[in-house]
C-alpha positions as a Markdown table, in Angstrom:
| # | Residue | x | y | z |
|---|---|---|---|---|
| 1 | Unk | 140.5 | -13.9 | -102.7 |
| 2 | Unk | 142.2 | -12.3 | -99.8 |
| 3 | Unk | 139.9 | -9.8 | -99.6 |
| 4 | Unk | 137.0 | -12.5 | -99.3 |
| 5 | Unk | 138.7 | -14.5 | -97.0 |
| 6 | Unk | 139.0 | -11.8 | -94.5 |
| 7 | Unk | 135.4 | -10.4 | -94.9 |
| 8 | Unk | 134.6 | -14.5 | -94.4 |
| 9 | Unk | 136.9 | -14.4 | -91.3 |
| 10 | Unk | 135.5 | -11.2 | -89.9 |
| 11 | Unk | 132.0 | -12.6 | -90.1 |
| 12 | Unk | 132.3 | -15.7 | -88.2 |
| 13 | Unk | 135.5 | -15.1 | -86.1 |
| 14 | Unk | 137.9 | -12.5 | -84.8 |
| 15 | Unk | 141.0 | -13.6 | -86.7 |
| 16 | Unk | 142.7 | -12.0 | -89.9 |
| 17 | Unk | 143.4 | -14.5 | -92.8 |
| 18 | Unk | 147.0 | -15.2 | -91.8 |
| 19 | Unk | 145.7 | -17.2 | -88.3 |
| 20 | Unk | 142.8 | -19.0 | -90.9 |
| 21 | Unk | 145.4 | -20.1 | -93.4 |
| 22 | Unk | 147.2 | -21.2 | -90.2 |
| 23 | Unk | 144.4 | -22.9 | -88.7 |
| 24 | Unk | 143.7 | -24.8 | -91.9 |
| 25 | Unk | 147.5 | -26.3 | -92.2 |
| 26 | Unk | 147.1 | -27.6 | -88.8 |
| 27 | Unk | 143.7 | -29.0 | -89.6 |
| 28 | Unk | 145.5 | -30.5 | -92.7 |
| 29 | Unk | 148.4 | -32.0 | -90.7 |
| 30 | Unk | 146.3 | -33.5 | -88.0 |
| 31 | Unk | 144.2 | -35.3 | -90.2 |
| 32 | Unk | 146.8 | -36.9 | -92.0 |
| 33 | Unk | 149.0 | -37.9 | -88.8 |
| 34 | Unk | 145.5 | -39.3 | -87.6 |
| 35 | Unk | 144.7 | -41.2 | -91.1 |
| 36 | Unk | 148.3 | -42.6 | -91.1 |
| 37 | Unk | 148.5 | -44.0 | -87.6 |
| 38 | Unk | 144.7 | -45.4 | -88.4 |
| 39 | Unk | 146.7 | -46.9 | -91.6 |
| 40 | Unk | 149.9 | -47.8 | -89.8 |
| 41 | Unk | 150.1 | -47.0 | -86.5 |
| 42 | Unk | 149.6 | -50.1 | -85.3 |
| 43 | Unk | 150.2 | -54.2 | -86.3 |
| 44 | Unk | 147.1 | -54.1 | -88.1 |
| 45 | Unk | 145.2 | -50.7 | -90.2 |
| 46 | Unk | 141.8 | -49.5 | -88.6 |
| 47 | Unk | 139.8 | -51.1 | -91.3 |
| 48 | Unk | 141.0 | -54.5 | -90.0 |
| 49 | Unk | 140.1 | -54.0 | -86.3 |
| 50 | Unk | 137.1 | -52.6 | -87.3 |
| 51 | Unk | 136.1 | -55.9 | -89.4 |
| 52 | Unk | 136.9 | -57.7 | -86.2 |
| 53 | Unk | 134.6 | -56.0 | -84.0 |
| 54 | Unk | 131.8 | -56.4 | -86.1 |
| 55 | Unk | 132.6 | -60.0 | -87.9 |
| 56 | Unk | 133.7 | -59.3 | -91.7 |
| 57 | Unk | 137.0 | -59.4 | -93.4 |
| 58 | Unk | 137.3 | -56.2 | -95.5 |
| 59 | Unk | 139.9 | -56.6 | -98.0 |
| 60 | Unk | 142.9 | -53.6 | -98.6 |
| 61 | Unk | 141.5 | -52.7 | -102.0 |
| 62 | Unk | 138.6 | -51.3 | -100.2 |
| 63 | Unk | 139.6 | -50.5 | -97.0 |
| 64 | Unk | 142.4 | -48.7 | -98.0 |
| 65 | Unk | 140.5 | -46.4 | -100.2 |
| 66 | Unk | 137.9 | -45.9 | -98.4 |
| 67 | Unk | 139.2 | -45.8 | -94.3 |
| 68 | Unk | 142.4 | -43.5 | -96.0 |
| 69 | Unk | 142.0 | -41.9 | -98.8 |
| 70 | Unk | 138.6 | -41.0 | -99.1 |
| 71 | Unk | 137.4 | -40.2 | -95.3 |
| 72 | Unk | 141.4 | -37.7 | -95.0 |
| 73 | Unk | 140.0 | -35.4 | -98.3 |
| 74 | Unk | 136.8 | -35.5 | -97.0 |
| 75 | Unk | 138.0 | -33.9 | -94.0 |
| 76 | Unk | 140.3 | -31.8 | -95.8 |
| 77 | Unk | 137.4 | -30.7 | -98.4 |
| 78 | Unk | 135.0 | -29.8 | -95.4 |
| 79 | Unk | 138.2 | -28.0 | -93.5 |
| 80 | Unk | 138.5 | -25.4 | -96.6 |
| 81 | Unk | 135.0 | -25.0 | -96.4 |
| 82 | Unk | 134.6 | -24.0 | -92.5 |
| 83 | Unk | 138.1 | -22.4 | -91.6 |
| 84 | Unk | 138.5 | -20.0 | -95.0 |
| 85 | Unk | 135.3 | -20.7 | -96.8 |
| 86 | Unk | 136.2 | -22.3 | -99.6 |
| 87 | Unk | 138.7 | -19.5 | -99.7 |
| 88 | Unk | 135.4 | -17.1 | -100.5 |
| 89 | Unk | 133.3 | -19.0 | -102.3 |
| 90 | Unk | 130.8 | -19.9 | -99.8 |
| 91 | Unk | 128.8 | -17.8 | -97.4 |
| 92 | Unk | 128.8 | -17.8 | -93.8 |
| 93 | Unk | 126.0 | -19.5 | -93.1 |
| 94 | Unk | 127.5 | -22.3 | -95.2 |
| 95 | Unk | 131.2 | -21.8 | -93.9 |
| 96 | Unk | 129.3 | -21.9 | -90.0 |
| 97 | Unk | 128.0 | -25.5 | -91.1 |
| 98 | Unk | 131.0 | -26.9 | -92.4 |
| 99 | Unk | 133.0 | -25.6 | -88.8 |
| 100 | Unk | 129.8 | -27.8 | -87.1 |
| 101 | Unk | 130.1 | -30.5 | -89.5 |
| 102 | Unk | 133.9 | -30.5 | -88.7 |
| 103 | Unk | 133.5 | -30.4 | -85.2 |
| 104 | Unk | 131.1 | -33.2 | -85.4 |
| 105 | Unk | 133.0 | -35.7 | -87.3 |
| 106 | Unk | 136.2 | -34.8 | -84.9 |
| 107 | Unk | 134.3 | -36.0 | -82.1 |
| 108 | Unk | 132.8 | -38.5 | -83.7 |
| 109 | Unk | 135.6 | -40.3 | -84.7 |
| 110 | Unk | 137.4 | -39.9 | -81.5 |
| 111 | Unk | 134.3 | -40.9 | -79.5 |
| 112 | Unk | 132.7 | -44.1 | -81.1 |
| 113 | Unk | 135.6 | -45.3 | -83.7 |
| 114 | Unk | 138.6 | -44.8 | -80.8 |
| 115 | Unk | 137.8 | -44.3 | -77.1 |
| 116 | Unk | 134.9 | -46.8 | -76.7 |
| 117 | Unk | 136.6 | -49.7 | -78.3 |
| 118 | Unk | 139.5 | -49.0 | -76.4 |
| 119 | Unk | 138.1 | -48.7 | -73.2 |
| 120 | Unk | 135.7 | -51.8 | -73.8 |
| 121 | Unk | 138.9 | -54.1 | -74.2 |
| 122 | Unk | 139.5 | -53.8 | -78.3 |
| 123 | Unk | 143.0 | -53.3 | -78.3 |
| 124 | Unk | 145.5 | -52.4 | -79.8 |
| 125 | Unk | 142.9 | -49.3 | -81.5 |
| 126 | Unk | 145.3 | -48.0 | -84.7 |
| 127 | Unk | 144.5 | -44.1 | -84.0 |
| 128 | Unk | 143.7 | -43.7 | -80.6 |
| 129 | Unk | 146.9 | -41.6 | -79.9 |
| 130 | Unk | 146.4 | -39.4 | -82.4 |
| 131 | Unk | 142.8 | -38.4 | -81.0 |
| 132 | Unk | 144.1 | -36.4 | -78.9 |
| 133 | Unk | 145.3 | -33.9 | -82.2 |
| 134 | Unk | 141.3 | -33.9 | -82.7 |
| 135 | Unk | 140.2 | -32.6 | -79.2 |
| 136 | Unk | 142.6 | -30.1 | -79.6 |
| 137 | Unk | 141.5 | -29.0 | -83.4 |
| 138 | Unk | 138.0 | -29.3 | -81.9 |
| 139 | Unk | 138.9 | -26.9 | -79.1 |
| 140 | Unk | 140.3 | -24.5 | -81.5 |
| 141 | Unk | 137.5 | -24.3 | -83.9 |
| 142 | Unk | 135.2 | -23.5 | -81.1 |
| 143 | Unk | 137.4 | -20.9 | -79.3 |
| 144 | Unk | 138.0 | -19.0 | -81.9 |
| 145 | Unk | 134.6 | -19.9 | -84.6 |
| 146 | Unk | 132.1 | -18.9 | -81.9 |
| 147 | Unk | 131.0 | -15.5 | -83.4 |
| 148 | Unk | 129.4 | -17.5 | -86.1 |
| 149 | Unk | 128.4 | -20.6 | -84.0 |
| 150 | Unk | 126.1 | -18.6 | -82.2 |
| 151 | Unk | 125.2 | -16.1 | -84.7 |
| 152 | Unk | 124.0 | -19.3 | -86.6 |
| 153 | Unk | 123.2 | -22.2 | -83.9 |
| 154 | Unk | 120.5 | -24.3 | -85.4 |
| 155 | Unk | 122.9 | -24.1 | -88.5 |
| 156 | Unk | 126.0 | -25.1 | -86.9 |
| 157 | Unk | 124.5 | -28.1 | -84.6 |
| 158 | Unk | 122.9 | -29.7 | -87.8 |
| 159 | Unk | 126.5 | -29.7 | -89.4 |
| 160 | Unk | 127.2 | -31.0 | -85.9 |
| 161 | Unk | 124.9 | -33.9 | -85.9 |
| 162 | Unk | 125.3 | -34.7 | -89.7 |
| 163 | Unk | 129.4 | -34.8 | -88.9 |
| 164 | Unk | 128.5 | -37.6 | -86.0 |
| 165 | Unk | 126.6 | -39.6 | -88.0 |
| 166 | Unk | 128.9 | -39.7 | -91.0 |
| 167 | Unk | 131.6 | -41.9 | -89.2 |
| 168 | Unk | 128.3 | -43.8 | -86.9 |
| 169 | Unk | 127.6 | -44.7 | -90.7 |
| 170 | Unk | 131.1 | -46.7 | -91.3 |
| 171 | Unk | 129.4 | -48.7 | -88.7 |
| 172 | Unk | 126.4 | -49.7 | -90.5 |
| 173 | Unk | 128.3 | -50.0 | -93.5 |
| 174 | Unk | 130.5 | -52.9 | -92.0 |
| 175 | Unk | 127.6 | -54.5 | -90.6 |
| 176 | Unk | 126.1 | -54.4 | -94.4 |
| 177 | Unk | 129.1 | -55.8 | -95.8 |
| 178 | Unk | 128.7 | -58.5 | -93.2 |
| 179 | Unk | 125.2 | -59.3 | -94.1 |
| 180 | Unk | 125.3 | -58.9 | -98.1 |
| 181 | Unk | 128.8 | -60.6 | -99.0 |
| 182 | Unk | 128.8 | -64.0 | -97.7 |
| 183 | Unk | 132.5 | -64.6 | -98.6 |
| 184 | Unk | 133.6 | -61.9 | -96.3 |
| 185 | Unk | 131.4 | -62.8 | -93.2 |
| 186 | Unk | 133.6 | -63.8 | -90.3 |
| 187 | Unk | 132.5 | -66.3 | -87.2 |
| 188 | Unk | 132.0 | -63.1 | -84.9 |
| 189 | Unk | 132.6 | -64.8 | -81.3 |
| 190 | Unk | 136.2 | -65.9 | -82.2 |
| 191 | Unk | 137.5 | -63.3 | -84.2 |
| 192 | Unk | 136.0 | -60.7 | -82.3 |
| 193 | Unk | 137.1 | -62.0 | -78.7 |
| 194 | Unk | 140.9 | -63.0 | -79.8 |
| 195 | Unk | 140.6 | -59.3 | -80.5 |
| 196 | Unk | 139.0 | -57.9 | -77.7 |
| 197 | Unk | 141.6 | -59.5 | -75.2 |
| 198 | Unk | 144.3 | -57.9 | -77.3 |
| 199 | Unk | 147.3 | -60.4 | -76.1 |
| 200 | Unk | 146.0 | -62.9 | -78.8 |
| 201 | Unk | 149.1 | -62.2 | -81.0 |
| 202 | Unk | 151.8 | -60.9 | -78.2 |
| 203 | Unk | 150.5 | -64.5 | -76.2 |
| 204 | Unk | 152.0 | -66.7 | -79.2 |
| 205 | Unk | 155.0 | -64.7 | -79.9 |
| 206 | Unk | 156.0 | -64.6 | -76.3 |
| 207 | Unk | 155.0 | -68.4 | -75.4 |
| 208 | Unk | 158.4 | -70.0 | -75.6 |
| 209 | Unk | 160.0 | -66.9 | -73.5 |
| 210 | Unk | 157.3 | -67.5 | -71.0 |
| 211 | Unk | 157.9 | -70.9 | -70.9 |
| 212 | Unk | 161.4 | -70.4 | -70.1 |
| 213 | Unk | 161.3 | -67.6 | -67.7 |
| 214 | Unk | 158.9 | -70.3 | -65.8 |
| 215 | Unk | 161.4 | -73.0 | -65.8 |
| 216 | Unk | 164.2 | -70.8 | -64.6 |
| 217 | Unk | 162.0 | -69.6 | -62.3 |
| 218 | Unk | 161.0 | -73.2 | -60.4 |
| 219 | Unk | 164.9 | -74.0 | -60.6 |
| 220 | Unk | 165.9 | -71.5 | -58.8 |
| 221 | Unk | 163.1 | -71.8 | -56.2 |
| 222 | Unk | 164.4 | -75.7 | -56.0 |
| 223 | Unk | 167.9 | -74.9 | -55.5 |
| 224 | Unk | 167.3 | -71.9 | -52.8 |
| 225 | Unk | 165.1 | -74.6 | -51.1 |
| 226 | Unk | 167.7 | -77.5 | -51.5 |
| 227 | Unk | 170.3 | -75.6 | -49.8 |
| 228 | Unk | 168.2 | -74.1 | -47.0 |
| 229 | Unk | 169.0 | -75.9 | -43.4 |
| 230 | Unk | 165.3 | -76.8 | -42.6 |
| 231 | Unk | 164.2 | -78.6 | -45.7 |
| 232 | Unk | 164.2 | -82.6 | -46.4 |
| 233 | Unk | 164.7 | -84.0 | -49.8 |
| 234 | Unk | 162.5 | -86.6 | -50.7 |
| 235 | Unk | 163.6 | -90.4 | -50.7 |
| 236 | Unk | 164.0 | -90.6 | -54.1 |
| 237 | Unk | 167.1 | -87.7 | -54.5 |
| 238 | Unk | 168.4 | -89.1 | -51.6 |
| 239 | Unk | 172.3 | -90.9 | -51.5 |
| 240 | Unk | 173.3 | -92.1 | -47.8 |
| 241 | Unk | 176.6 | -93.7 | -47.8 |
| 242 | Unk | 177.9 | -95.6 | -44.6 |
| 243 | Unk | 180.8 | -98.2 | -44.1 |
| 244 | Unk | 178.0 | -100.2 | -42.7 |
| 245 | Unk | 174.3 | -100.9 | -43.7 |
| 246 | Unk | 171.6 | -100.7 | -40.9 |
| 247 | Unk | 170.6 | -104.0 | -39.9 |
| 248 | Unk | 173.0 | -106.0 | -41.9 |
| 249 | Unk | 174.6 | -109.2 | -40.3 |
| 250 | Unk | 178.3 | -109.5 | -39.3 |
| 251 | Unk | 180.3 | -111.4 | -41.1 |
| 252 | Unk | 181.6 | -114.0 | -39.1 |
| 253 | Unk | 185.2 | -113.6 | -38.0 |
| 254 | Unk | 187.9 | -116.3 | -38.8 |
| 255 | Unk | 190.6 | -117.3 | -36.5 |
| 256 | Unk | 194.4 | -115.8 | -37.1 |
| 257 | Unk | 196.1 | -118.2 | -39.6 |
| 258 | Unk | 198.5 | -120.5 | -37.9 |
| 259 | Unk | 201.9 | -119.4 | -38.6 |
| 260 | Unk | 204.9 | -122.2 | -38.8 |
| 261 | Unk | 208.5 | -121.8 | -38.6 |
């Protein structure tokens, strides 16, 4: 197997088979850090933010499955195939797809599942960190892949294009879900633009706290203005005490009482 894996490696790269097996763990490892912030990484998984964008509620027993499990060994499955080549059992020309169709889906997913609904206000995006893993596996497999990217171009940009339409297809199969399954279809103007502002949540949490912050503010702008030399306070917080009122009448004034011996 060695022996293949090294013929494999000599074929489409300039590495020996200790830098592929290498290579492979980190593709292993940054796919699952990526899957699990998607799953946890945030106050809701990916397959919940998603559902709001688009207007459907997609329940844990299927978007757990399918937005965890299923899209991390797909990655993994097409990893083995591009990095060692299914550890010799494909040829290169197949091995150079997989690498596209790895590349592909990397920036795929980072692209139209991450940075555009973050920077379009959907946030918070479970898995945007992590990206970031991705450009640099992307990077990587292009550095040091390019012997059998360009020996095999048209090869490797259809694995390309076939890897960016794979996650452009969890897309249309939300929007499906929202058209075929009445029961999950959401009102898509509410749901979607609590989400997009993404202080819906943080806004009710942190009401009473901003509520008080305000009130302690105003008090202490009353009191600094209450004290300063130049300001009036109105009539009705007003108390004048004098030993005589304005305007009042005199009492009259009685004669000394006479005094007898």
């Amino acid at each position: 197997m060695i022996d293949e894996i090294r013929a494999y490696g000599e074929s489409v790269s300039f590495v020996g088979p200790s830098l592929l097996f290498l290579l492979l763990a980190l593709n292993c490892a940054f796919s699952a850090i990526h899957v699990f912030e998607e799953w946890k990484g945030s106050q809701f998984p990916l397959w919940r933010a998603f559902g709001a964008i688009v207007g459907v509620y997609v329940p844990n027993w299927l978007g757990f499955p399918f937005f965890t499990v299923a899209l991390l060994v797909i990655l993994w499955i097409i990893g083995v195939g591009g990095i060692v080549g299914a550890f010799g059992l494909l040829t290169v020309q197949q091995g150079v797809f997989c690498v596209g169709a790895l590349v592909g889906a990397l920036l795929s997913d980072s692209l139209f599942s991450h940075w555009i609904p973050f920077l379009t206000g959907y946030r918070p995006n479970p898995g945007v960190r992590s990206t970031a893993l991705y450009m640099l596996e992307a990077a990587l497999l292009l550095a040091l892949f390019w012997r059998g990217l360009s020996a095999y171009l048209a090869t490797a940009a259809v694995g390309a294009l076939l890897g960016t339409l794979f996650f452009l297809a969890v897309w249309g199969l939300l929007i499906t879900l929202r058209l075929c399954v009445a029961r999950w279809r959401r009102r898509l103007g509410s749901a979607a633009s609590r989400y997009r502002t993404g202080r819906a949540l943080r806004r009710v949490r942190q009401a009473p706290a901003r509520l008080l912050r305000r009130c302690a503010q105003k008090l202490k702008v009353c009191c600094a203005d209450s004290l300063g030399p130049t300001c009036t306070p109105s009539n009705s917080s007003m108390r004048i005490f004098v030993l005589e009122p304005p305007g009042a009448e005199k009492p009259p004034i009685l004669p000394p009482a006479a005094r007898t011996r």
